[in-house]
C-alpha positions as CSV (number, residue, x, y, z in Angstrom):
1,X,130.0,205.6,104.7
2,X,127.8,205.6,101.5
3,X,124.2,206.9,101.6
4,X,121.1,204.2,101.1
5,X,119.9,204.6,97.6
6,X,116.7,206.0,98.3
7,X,119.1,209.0,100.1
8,X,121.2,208.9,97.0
9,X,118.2,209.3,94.9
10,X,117.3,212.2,96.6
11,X,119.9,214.3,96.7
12,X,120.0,213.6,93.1
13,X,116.7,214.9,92.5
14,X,117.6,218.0,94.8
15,X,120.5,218.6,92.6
16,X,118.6,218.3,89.5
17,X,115.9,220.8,90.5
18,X,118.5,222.6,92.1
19,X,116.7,222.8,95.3
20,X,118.1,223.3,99.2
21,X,116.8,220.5,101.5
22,X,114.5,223.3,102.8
23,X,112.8,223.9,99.2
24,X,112.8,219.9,99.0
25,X,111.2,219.3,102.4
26,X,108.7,221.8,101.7
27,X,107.6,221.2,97.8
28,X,107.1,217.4,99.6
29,X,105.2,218.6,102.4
30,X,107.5,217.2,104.5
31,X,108.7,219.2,108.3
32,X,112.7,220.5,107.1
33,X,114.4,219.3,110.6
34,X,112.5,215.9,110.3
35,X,113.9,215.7,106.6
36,X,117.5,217.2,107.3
37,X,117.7,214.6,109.7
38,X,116.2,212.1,107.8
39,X,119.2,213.1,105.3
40,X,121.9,213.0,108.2
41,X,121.1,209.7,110.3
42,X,120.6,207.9,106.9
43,X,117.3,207.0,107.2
44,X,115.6,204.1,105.2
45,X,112.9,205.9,103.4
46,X,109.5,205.0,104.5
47,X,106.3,204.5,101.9
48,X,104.7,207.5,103.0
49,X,108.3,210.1,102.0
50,X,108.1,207.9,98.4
51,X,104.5,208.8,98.1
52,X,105.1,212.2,98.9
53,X,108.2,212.6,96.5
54,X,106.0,211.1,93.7
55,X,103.4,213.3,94.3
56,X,105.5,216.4,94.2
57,X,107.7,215.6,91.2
58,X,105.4,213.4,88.9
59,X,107.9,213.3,86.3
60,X,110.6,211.0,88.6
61,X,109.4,207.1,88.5
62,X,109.1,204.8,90.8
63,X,110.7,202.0,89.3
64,X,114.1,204.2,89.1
């Protein structure tokens, strides 16, 4: 089964910066078991994960 894009995107972004879904949760404020599992079940991203992402990494847009 294929990841959701905004899943897709962040792994991307994790391999980029070359960052363990522990560093990501972190840098993004986010709690690491809430965001592993986020990363498991597939979750559809909610507003308040892409405002966090763009806050942390100002360089990624939010149009990509």
């Amino acid at each position: 089964m294929e990841k959701n894009v905004g899943i897709e995107r962040i792994l991307l972004i994790m391999k980029h910066y070359k960052l363990s879904q522990r560093q990501f949760a972190l840098k993004t404020g986010m709690n690491p078991q809430t965001f592993n599992s986020m990363i498991i079940r597939d979750y559809e991203l909610r507003l308040s994960v892409i405002a966090s992402i763009l806050q942390a990494f100002p360089e990624v847009r939010i149009e990509w």
